[in-house]
C-alpha positions in Angstrom: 74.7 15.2 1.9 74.8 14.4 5.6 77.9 12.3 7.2 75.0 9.8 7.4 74.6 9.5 3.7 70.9 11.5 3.8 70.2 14.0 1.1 68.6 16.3 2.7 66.3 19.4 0.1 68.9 22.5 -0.4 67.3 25.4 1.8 67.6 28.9 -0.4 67.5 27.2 -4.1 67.9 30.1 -6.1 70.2 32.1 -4.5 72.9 29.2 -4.0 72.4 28.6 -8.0 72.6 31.6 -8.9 76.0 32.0 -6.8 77.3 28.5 -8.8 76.4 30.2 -12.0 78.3 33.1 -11.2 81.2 31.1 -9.9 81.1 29.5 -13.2 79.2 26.1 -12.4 77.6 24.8 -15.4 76.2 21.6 -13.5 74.6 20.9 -10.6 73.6 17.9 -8.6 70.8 18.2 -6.3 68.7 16.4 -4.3 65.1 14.8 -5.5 63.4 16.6 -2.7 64.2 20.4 -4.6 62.3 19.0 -7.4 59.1 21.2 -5.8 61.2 24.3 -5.8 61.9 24.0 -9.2 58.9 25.5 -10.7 60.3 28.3 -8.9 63.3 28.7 -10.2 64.3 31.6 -12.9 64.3 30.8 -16.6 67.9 32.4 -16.7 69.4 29.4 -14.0 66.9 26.9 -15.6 68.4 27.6 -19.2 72.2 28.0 -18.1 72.6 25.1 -15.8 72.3 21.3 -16.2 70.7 20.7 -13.1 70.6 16.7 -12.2 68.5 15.7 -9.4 69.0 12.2 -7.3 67.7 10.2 -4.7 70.4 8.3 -4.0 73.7 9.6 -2.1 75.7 6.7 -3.6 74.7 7.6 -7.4 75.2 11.5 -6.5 78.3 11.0 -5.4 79.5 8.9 -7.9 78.2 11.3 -10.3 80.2 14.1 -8.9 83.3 12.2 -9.0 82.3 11.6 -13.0 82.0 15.4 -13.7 85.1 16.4 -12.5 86.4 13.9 -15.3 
């Protein structure tokens, strides 16, 4: 997310998952614009992360905030 508040697509998809994964993430919040990247995504990140996509910067962060709960 921008300082504006923009949710801008996550450049690199796959590797920066796979990195969270490894690091021990087993949620992600992304942006509704990586929705077309996700078709590309492996099965192993697909089946190991919940992976919740957003539109809104308000709801994602608000979200993140939740998860850390």
């Amino acid at each position: 997310m921008s300082l504006h508040g923009v949710l801008s697509p996550v450049v690199g998809l796959g590797d920066k998952l796979r990195i969270a994964m490894d690091s021990g993430a087993r949620r992600v919040i992304l942006p509704s614009e990586n929705k077309r990247d996700f078709a590309d995504l492996p099965a192993e990140l697909i089946e190991k992360l919940l992976i919740d996509f957003y539109g809104d910067p308000t709801k994602a962060a608000y979200t993140a905030i939740a998860v850390g709960d």
